[in-house]
C-alpha positions in Angstrom: 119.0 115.2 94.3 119.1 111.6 93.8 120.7 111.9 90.3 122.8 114.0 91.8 124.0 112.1 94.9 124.5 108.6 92.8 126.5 110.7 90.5 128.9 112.3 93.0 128.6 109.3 95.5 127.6 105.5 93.8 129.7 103.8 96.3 127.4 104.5 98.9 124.4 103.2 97.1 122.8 99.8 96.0 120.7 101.7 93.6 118.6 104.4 93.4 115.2 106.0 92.3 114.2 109.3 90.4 110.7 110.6 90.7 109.8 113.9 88.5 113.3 114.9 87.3 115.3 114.9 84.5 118.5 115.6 83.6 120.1 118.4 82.5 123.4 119.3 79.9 124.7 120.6 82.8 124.0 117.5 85.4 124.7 115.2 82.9 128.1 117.0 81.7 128.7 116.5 85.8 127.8 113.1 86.0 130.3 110.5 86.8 129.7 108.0 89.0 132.3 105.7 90.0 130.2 102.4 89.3 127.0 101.6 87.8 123.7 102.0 90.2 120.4 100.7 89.2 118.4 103.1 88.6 114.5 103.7 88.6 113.0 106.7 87.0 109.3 107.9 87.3 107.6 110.8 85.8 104.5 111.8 84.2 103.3 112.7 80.8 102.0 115.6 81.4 104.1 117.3 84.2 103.7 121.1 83.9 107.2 121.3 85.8 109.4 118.8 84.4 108.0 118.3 80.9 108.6 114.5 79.9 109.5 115.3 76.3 112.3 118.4 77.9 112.4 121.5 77.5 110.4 124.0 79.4 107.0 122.9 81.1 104.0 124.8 80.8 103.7 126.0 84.5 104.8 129.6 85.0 107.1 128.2 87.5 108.6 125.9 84.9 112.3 126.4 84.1 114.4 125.8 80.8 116.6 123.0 79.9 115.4 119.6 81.0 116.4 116.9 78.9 113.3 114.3 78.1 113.3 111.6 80.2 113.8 109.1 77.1 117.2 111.1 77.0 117.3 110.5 80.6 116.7 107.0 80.5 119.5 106.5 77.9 121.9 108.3 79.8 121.9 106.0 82.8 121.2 102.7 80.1 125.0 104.0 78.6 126.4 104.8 82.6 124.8 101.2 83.5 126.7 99.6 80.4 122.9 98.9 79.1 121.9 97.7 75.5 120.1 101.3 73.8 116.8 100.0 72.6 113.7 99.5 75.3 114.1 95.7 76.1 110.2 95.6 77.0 107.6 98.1 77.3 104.5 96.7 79.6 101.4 98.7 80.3 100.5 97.8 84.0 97.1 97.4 85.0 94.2 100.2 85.3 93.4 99.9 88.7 91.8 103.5 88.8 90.0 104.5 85.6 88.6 107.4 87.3 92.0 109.2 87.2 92.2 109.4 83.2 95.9 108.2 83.8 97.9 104.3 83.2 101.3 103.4 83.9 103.4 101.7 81.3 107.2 100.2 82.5 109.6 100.4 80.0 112.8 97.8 80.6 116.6 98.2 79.6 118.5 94.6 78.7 121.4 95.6 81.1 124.1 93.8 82.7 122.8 91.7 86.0 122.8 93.9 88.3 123.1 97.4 86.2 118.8 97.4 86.2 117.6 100.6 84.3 113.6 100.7 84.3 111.6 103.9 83.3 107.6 104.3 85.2 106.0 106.3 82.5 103.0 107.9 83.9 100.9 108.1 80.8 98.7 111.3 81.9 100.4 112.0 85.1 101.5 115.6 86.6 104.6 116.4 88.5 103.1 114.1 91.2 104.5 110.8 93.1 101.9 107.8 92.2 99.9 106.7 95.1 96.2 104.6 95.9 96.1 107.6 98.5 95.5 111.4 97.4 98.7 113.1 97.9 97.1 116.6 98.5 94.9 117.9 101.1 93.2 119.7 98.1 93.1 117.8 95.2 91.8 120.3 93.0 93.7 122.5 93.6 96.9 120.4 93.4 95.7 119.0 90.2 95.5 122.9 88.9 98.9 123.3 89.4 100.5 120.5 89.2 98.5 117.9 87.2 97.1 114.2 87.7 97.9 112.0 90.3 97.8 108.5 89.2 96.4 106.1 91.3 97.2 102.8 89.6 100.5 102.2 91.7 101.7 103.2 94.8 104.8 104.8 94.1 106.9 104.3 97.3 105.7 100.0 97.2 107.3 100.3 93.1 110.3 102.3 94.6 110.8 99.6 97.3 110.3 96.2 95.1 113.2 97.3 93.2 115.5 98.2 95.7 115.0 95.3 97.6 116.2 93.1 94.2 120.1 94.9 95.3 121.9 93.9 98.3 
């Protein structure tokens, strides 16, 4: 949805964040936003939904054609007017090493203003980061949908970088 919306809609956004989704031939074929939006993009590793290398995930529920999200991230680094190679990649720190899961941020040299950062969760599930369990039933959440990490909080990551755009 948020993909979707900055696609059909950037003038109504400062930027915008993408947790567990990738694109598509068909959303990206669709895809023309009227300016460039920074954009944030999380996902994990090991999402049985929305498989980070594309394709189709391993859940039952899974669906074909998902573009990786390193084909993601280059998408919105050309939109953005972004250089093509990673300007930094920075593993954050292991808060939780209970969770068999780390977070690495991967940086685009872009334009000021045109930010393009990826939140790859190195041994993360289709799952929004938090230091709070995101299920009532972890276990069984974690059967179906894999990991949570618990290094970053998601929403706090989500929020730091929007409020960097007026």
């Amino acid at each position: 949805m948020t993909m979707t919306l900055t696609c059909a809609r950037a003038d109504l956004f400062a930027a915008a964040a993408s947790v567990i989704m990738n694109l598509t031939d068909e959303s990206a074929a669709a895809c023309h936003p009227q300016r460039p939006v920074p954009m944030l993009v999380m996902n994990g590793t090991i999402d049985p939904l929305i498989p980070y290398q594309g394709g189709k995930g391993t859940s039952r529920f899974a669906v074909e054609g998902f573009w990786s999200a390193e084909k993601t991230l280059a998408f919105w680094r050309r939109v953005n007017g972004c250089e093509t190679q990673d300007a930094a990649s920075i593993d954050l720190d292991d808060r939780d090493h209970s969770d068999l899961s780390t977070v690495t941020r991967v940086e685009s040299r872009c334009p000021p203003g045109h930010d393009v950062v990826l939140y790859r969760v190195n041994g993360g599930g289709h799952r929004m980061p938090s230091h709070l369990p995101d299920a009532r039933f972890p276990r069984i959440a974690t059967a179906f949908l894999g990991p949570q990490n618990h290094d970053i909080d998601g929403a706090e990551t989500i929020w730091a970088f929007f409020k960097t755009f007026p």
